[in-house]
C-alpha positions as CSV (number, residue, x, y, z in Angstrom):
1,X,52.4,35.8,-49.1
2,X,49.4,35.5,-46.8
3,X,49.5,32.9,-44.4
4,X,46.3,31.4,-42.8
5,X,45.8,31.9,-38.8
6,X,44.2,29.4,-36.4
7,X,40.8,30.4,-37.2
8,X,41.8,29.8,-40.9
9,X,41.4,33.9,-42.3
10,X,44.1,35.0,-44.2
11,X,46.7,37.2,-42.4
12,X,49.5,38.5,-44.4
13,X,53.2,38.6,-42.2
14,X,52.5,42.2,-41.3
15,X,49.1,41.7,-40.0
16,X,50.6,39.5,-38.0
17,X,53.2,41.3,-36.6
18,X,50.7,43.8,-35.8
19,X,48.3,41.6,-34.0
20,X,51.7,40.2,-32.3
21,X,52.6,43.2,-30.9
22,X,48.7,44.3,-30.3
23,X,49.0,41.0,-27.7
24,X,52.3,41.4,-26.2
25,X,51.1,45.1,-25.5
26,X,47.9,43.8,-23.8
27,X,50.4,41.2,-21.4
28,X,50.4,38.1,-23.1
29,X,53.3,35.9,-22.8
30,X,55.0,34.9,-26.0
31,X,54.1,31.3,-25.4
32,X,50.6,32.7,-25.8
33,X,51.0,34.7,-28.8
34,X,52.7,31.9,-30.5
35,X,49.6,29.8,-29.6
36,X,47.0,32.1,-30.5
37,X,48.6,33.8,-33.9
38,X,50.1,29.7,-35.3
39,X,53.7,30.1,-34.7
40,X,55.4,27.0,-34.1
41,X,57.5,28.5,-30.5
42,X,57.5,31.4,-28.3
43,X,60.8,32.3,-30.7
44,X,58.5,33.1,-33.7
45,X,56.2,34.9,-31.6
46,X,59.3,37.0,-29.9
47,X,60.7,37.6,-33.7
48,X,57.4,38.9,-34.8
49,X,56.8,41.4,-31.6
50,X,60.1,42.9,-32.6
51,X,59.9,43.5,-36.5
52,X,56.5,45.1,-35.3
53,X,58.0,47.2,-33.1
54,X,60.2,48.5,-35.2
55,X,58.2,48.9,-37.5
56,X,56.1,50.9,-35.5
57,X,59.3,53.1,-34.7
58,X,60.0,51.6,-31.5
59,X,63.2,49.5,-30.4
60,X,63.6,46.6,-32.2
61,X,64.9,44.4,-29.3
62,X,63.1,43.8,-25.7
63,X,65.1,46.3,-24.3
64,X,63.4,48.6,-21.5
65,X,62.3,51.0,-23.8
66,X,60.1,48.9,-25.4
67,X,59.0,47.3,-21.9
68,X,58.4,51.4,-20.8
69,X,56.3,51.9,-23.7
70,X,54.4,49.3,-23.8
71,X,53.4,49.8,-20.0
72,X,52.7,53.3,-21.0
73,X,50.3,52.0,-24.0
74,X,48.4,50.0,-21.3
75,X,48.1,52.2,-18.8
76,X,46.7,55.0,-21.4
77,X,44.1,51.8,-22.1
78,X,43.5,51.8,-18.1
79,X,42.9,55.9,-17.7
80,X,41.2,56.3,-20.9
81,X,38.5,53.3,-20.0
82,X,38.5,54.7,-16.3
83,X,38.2,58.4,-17.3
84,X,34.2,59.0,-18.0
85,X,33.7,57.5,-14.5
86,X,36.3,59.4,-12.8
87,X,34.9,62.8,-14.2
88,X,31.6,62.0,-13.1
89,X,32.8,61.6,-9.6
90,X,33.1,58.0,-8.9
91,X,36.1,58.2,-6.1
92,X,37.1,54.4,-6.8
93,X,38.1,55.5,-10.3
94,X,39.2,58.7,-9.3
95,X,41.6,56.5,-6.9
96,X,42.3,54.4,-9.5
97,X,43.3,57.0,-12.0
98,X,45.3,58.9,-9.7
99,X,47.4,55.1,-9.0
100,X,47.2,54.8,-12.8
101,X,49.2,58.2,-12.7
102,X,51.6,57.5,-9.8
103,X,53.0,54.9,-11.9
104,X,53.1,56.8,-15.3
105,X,55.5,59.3,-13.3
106,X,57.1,56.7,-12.0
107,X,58.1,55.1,-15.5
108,X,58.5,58.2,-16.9
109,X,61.2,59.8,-14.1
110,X,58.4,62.5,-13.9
111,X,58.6,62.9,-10.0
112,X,61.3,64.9,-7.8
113,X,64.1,62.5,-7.2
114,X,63.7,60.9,-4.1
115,X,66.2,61.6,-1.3
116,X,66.8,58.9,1.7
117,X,69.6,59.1,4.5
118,X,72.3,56.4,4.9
119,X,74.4,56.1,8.2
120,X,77.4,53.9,8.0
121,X,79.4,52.8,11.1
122,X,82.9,52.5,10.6
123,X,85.8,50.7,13.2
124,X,88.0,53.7,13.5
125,X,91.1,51.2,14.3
126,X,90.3,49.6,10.3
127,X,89.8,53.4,8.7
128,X,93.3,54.4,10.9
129,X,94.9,51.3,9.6
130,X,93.8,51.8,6.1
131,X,94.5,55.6,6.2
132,X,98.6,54.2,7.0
133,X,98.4,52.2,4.2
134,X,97.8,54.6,1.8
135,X,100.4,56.7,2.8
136,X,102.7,53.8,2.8
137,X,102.0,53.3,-0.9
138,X,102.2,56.9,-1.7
139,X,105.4,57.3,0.3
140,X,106.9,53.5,-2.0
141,X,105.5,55.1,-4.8
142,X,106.4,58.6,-4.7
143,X,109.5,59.5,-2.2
144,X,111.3,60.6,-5.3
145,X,108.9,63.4,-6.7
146,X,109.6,66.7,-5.4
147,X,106.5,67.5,-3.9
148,X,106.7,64.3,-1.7
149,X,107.9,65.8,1.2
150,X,105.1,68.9,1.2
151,X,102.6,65.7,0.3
152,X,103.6,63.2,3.2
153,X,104.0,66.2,5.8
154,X,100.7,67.3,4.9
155,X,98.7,64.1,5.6
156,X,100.8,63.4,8.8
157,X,99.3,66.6,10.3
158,X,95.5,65.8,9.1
159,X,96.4,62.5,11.1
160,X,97.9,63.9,14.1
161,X,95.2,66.7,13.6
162,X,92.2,63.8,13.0
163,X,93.6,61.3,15.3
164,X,95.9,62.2,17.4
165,X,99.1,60.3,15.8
166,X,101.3,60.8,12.7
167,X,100.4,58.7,10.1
């Protein structure tokens, strides 16, 4: 059943969910799709992006997924339309190909992982004091298992070993 659109053509459901998920692809909020394809709210126009995506194979909810490929559908837009100038040596398109491409690795997990370095600084006196209370709970909990003993001797040398008092 083909419905009419605001500039009163014909557009069957799926045409619309097409041209629905054609927008949302190209950044347009739902508010603006519902305004622009006739849907009453941003809830028709949300509804419509979804079937479409699933129809096109994709997730059929706004998951990231669908978020991720529909970046990756624009930025293809953005390298493809920057491309003939980029080969013919135009180094603002180069630069802007080569950002285009930064962020397709980025999306895409494409890049080496990246590694940083985290100190921590720790009160010895709370680590000490927690350190005890551990052992107190393992000694409650435990004192009857045969290994106990071997256990709670064990850790009372690391702390006389580590900190110069038995645990």
């Amino acid at each position: 059943m083909a419905r009419r659109d605001n500039a009163g053509n014909n557009v069957s459901p799926r045409q619309k969910e097409v041209q629905a998920v054609v927008l949302r692809s190209s950044g347009a909020s739902y508010d603006q799709i519902a305004e622009s394809l006739g849907y009453r709210q941003k809830d028709g126009a949300y509804k419509a992006v979804q079937r479409g995506m699933k129809r096109l194979g994709d997730e059929s909810y706004e998951s990231i997924e669908m978020v991720r490929s529909m970046s990756l559908r624009r930025l293809d837009d953005m390298t493809f339309a920057l491309m003939p100038a980029a080969r013919q040596g135009d180094l603002a398109s180069v630069d802007r190909v080569l950002r285009l491409e930064m962020r397709r690795a980025d999306l895409l997990g494409l890049d080496a992982p990246k590694t940083f370095e985290a100190r921590i600084q720790m009160d010895i006196n709370s680590y000490n004091t927690a350190l005890k209370d551990f052992v107190e709970i393992f000694r409650e909990h435990f004192a009857d298992h045969e290994d106990a003993p071997k256990v709670i001797d064990a850790i009372d040398k690391v702390g006389e070993k580590r900190f110069g008092e038995v645990l």
